[in-house]
Structures are given as structure tokens and as C-alpha cells.
Phi, psi and omega in degrees: 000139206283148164270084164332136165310152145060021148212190194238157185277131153203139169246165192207112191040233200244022142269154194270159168217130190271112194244082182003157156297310203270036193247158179281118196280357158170204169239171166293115154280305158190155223247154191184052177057215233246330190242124186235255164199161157237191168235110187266170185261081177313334176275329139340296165341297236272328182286274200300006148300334190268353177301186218251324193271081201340338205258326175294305170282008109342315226309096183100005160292148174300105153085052159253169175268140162235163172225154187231129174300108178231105189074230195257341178256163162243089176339151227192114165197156181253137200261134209262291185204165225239136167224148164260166182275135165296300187277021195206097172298335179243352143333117175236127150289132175212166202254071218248200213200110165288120187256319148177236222219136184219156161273131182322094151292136194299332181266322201261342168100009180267178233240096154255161170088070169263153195220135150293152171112159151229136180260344174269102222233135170277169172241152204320110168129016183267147197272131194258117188253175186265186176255117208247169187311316193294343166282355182254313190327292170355272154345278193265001180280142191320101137331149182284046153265147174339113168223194186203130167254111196262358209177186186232121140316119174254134029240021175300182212227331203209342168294113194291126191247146214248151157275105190283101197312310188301313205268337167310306198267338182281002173213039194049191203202151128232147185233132211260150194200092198253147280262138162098003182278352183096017187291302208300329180267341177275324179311319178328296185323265202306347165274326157313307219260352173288317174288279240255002166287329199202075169320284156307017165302189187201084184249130178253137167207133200245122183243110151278002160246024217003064168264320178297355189307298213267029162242348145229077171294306183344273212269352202222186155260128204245109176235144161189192196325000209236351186197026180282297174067068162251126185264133192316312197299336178298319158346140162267199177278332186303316187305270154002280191287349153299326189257341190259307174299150173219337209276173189245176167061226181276350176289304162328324210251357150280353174281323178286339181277333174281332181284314156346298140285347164283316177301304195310317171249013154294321179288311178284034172244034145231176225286334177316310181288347151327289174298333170265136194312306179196131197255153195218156169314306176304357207273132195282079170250157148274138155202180196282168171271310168271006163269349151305315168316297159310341187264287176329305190297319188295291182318266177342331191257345178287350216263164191285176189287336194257025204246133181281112170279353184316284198305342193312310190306328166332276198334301194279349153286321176279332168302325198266354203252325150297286186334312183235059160250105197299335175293323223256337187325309159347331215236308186245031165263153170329344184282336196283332192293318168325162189261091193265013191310299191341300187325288247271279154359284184307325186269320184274357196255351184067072183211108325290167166302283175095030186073043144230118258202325173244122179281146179233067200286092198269113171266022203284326174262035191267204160270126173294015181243005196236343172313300194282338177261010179265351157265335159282353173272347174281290197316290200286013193246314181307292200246003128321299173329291171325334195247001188265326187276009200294328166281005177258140182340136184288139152258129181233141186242136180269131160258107160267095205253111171281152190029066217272328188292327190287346163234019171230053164309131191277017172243131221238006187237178178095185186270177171080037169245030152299278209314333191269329185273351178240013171257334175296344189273320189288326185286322188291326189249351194303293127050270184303339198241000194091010175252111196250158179260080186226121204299067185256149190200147185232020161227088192298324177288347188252014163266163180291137262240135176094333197280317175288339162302307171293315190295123167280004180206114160306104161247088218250106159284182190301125197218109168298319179248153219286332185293317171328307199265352145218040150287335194262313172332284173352287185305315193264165203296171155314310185292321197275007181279359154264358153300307181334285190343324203261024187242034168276290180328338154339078192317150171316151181066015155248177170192170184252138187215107163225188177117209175280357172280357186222174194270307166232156154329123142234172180253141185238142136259120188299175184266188199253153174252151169310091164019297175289356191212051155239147184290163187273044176277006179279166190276136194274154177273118164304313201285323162264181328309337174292318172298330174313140181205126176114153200031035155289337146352306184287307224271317164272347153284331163308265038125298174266346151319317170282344181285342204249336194261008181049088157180161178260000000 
């Protein structure tokens, strides 16, 4: 038998049988709202691994696509998982999950116009066909809304996959990874291409390793212990006592009651607090650090012979005791006291950008016991700001927190729950004010439980443990549980991405970044760093000078 244009040869015992490109690989078994089942042909399957056309030879795999005829349209559906028929030995039962609907061209019968949702659902015996590339084009190709293109739809060749930016960033993001997967070049990727969609944006984003400082020298502004100049009176009072308090328990809560009335009044005593109705320990005064001291000191000297002076003494030994610790200078030196907020505003939030869009606040050389509360005075500045300007032309700001666990802890107790209470405020409400969120992390199960539920778009790389992958299953729509499947299995640089930032769930292989705009995040070679050899001397005298002057 002769082979026919545009199909294929298969046999089943000693008849030959000839199978369109365009024929159908099985029917609807049942229908059940998004998620129903079909019935596929395996000796089908089996003709159509060999086309030529990936999507094709794809075709009945676990989280490739089929479409089916309804009316004037064609359903979209993603195959989740696979069974054999007990009672049909060449049978595959599978399980799929409907993304939508595209409309027929009348000549060639392929899928254009494609829309999420179904408004039509088939009924069982309806004939299921595969999906060819020129149908993903479709599928995945950009709407004329603002997007960014990151990547190739697998298992295609050439379909471009797109970021709808507005709905991505208008209902936060995460991006989930575990450790060797490429999460740090992919956060790169997509900021890149966000910076370079909206020169004029206003993105913050806090590295907790300085790998990012050298992926946008370009494009961005770079701060740490050597130009942050973040001046302490930007505390609030909760802050203030993660750093100044030290004592636990009931002690605690006498200590904080006295640094409370002692702040209140190191702040009204500058000429600021004058103009204002009312001034509160939260209220953004500048004020000295030794007339707090001094404050502190005064209170102490009033109190009776039987009265415990221990906390005054906490306080004003652990404040005089910052003061003159040469790591904390960034933060509590004397250069700090002018009222510089604007400046400081203006320099970490990018107003204006001037074509750098993004500040990169590398905390990697702070003292670790002081890191959660220089991310919560950022984080909480970000969205105050936001809630103080609602009458002013909108800025709307991205807050980017790299090792997201580490300031959303899913423990609710310990230091650092400033930070987790104004990042947990930012995800439910940020939103309404113009603050958007984004979440990078490679443990997902150890943030705090509902805050990956507010991100509206999931980007999920390769997650090794099994609690990760389904604290993250959890979090995401319905439709996407048959990508889930596949992201124990994921190559580096790939990811599963659904939500509002994309049209449907797809698996991506990201594009590849430019040399100059990848973060200093590579993995070290042991084996030639090991053949290395000769100056070490130099290299530990350097090396402890800076360790001794605590600075790089």
C-alpha cells in the first residue's frame, strides 16, 4: 500500500491500517465539570510518536495537550494522568483537565482565537484529536496585553511563552525552586525583561547573598552596608524593640513599656514634632540616640530606692552598646540623624528611575541578628508609602524578598515577627494600594501557611521534596494538576507556571541570559579549584583583615 500525504501506517495483526495526521486518537468517556476522562487508542500513540511535529509525537502523554470538537469550537484540554483498560488491552484510559476554547477556521478546521474557560462541555463518544504545533501557536500566543516573553512552550520548538506583566505583578507571584535548579537566573530572567519592558518601574528587591548587585549594575541601583544610609528613627516602635530589647517574658513587656515612653519623648523633642497634631512612637521623627539615652537615664534617676532599675539599665547598655559597634554604622551612625527620608524614599523606591528601575538591597554583610528588622523597615516603608500617596498620581512598587522563608516563617513565635506580619499585610492587601509581591524560595513548605495561596501566578522549577511539592500542589488551580505531576521530573531551567500571569498552565524551558546579567549564583568546581594552587598567604591576609575590619 502506497503511504498518503499527511498520514500514517499502523498495524494490528496482518491488516495495514492508514491514519490521517488529522484523525482521531480516541473518544470522551466521561464527562465530569473540568475534570473528566477519555479513552485513547495506544496503537494510535504509538503511529504518531514518529511525526515529525513535537506536539504531535507528544500526543497522549502525561501533560501534553488534546482538543476535541464542540459546535464551531475546539476544547483544549490537558491530559493530567494515564491508565490501562482492564477490559481493552490497547486502550489507555486518562484523566484530563480542560483549559478552553478556541474557535475553527472553516478551511483548514485548526484552532484560532483561543480564550480561557469552557462555556461548552462534550458528551461522551465525542472524538478526541492531538494538537499540532501550529495549535499551540495559538494556544499560547500573546494578547495585546503588556507581556514579557521568557521562554519555549515544551515540547514545541518555537512557541514563545509569554508573562502577562499587569496581572502577574497585580496579584503577586512566586517563584519556587529547589537549590541547583537555576531559581537565581530565572528571578534575573524575568526582572530583566520587566526592567527592560518599564525602564521607569520602581522594583525593591532584597538579596540575601549579593548574588544580584553584578546582574544589574546596568540597569539598577545597588545598595549594602557601604551606601544603604538607612537611618534608624525610620523604625516603628514594634521594630525598635527587636533591636533594643533583649530580656523575654514578663520582662520583656516592662521593658518595652518604658522604651515606649522614653522614644516618645526623644522624638518630640525635635522642632518636626512641633507641626504635628499627633505625634506617636510610630511616627517617622528623627531623633538623637543619646537624648534617648539621656531620656533613659533622667527616668532612672527619678525612681525610688525600692524601685528596680535593671530595665532602664537593658535598654541604655544595649542602645550605647549599638552605638558603638562599627557592623551597625549603616544604620545607627551619628551621620543619620537629618531628616532625610525623602532623600532615602527617592533613592531606594526609584522616584524617578532615570532607566534603572531596580534598587537591589544586597543584606548579605549585615549582622544576622539585625537582617529581619532592615527587611521589615524596608518592606513596611514600601507599603506605607503606598497607603499615605493614595492621592497621588499612582507609583505602584514591586517588592521582591529572595529566601522568602526566611522573613514569612510558618512559626509564629521567636525574633523577627515584624517582618512576617508586614509581608503577610502586603500579600492580602497590598494589591489595593499598588504593592505587588514577589516570593522567591526553594522551601515553600516553611512559609507561612495562605501567603502562597495570595500569589496569583505560581512558578514552580524542580522541588526534590516531597513536602514542598505538595504544599505547592495545594496552592495551585485545578487545571494545573496535571503539570504538577511532572515537577519532581523537570530539567534545570524549566518550570511550570500557572495562574494570572499566563493564559493557561504551561511547562517552559526559560531562555537562556546574557553573561552580564546573570546573578553570581554558579555552583564552584571542587575538582579544578582543587588543582589550584600558590598565594595563599595573600589571599588569608586579605581575606582576615576584612574579617577583623567586619567589611568587604
Amino acid at each position: 500500500m502506497t503511504h498518503m500525504p499527511g498520514a500514517h501506517q499502523f498495524s494490528t495483526g496482518e491488516t495495514v491500517h492508514v491514519l490521517p495526521a488529522s484523525a482521531a486518537i480516541g473518544m470522551v468517556f466521561q464527562i465530569a465539570g473540568s475534570s473528566s476522562k477519555v479513552m485513547i487508542d495506544a496503537a494510535r500513540l504509538h503511529v504518531l510518536a514518529q511525526d515529525s511535529d513535537p506536539c504531535i509525537a507528544m500526543a497522549g502523554q502525561v501533560g501534553s495537550q488534546v482538543k476535541m470538537r464542540v459546535g464551531g469550537s475546539w476544547l483544549i484540554a490537558s491530559i493530567r494522568a494515564m491508565t490501562m483498560d482492564a477490559q481493552n488491552p490497547a486502550g489507555i484510559i486518562a484523566d484530563i483537565d480542560f483549559l478552553g476554547e478556541g474557535d475553527e477556521e472553516k478551511l483548514t478546521g485548526r484552532i484560532f482565537r483561543f480564550r480561557r474557560g469552557v462555556t461548552r462541555y462534550p458528551t461522551p463518544g465525542t472524538e478526541i484529536h492531538p494538537v499540532s504545533s501550529h495549535d499551540m501557536n495559538q494556544i499560547y500566543a500573546a494578547d495585546d496585553r503588556a507581556h514579557v516573553q521568557i521562554g519555549t512552550v515544551y515540547p514545541t520548538a518555537d512557541t514563545r511563552a509569554a508573562l502577562y506583566v499587569d496581572s502577574m505583578l497585580g496579584k503577586h507571584f512566586a517563584l519556587l525552586g529547589s537549590t541547583g535548579t537555576g531559581k537565581s537566573t530565572s528571578a534575573a530572567l524575568i526582572l530583566h525583561r520587566i526592567c527592560d519592558l518599564s525602564p521607569q518601574g520602581h522594583i525593591v528587591m532584597i538579596d540575601p547573598h549579593g548574588e544580584y548587585g553584578a546582574a544589574f549594575a546596568q540597569n539598577g541601583a545597588v545598595y549594602d552596608i557601604n551606601n544603604l544610609a538607612l537611618p534608624y528613627w525610620l523604625m516603628n516602635f514594634e521594630e525598635h524593640c527587636e533591636v533594643f530589647v533583649t530580656s523575654e517574658g514578663s520582662e520583656r513587656t516592662v521593658d518595652c513599656d518604658i522604651l515606649a515612653k522614653c522614644l516618645l519623648a526623644a522624638r518630640s523633642k525635635n522642632r518636626l514634632a512641633e507641626s504635628i497634631g499627633r505625634l506617636t512612637v510610630d511616627s517617622p521623627i528623627p531623633y538623637l540616640l543619646s537624648d534617648l539615652t539621656n531620656i533613659l537615664q533622667n527616668e532612672m534617676g527619678k525612681l525610688d530606692k525600692g524601685t528596680n532599675s535593671l530595665p532602664y539599665m537593658r535598654l541604655k547598655t544595649k542602645i550605647d552598646e549599638i552605638k558603638a559597634d562599627p557592623r551597625y554604622s549603616f544604620m545607627f551612625s551619628g551621620m543619620l540623624v537629618a531628616d532625610s527620608m525623602q532623600q532615602f524614599i527617592a533613592k531606594i523606591f526609584r522616584l524617578p528611575a532615570g532607566g534603572k528601575p531596580i534598587s537591589i538591597i544586597d543584606v548579605s554583610a549585615m549582622p544576622s541578628e539585625i537582617t529581619s528588622t532592615v527587611v521589615s523597615v524596608l518592606s513596611r516603608l514600601v507599603f506605607d508609602y503606598a497607603i499615605w500617596a493614595r492621592d497621588e498620581p499612582q507609583r505602584p512598587i514591586l517588592l521582591v524578598c529572595e529566601e522568602a522563608h526566611r522573613y514569612i516563617p510558618s512559626t509564629t513565635s521567636g525574633a523577627g515577627q515584624a517582618v512576617r506580619k508586614i509581608l503577610e499585610r502586603i500579600a492580602k492587601e497590598g494589591r489595593k494600594y499598588g504593592v505587588s509581591l514577589g516570593l522567591i524560595t526553594q522551601r515553600p513548605s516553611d512559609l507561612a501557611e495562605g501567603v502562597l495561596s495570595q500569589c496569583g501566578t505560581i512558578i514552580s522549577m524542580r522541588l526534590n521534596n516531597d513536602r514542598d511539592q505538595a504544599f505547592v500542589k495545594a496552592a495551585m488551580p485545578e487545571g494545573a494538576r496535571g503539570f504538577l505531576d511532572s515537577i519532581p521530573a523537570l530539567r534545570n531551567r524549566e518550570a511550570i507556571i500557572c495562574g494570572e500571569g499566563v493564559a493557561v498552565p504551561i511547562r517552559v524551558s526559560l531562555d537562556n541570559l546574557e553573561e552580564s546579567r546573570r546573578p553570581a549564583s554558579s555552583d564552584p568546581s571542587f575538582t579544578e579549584l582543587w588543582r589550584q594552587s600558590g598565594g595563599e598567604n595573600d589571599i588569608l591576609d586579605r581575606t582576615i583583615t576584612r574579617w577583623r575590619n567586619q567589611g568587604r
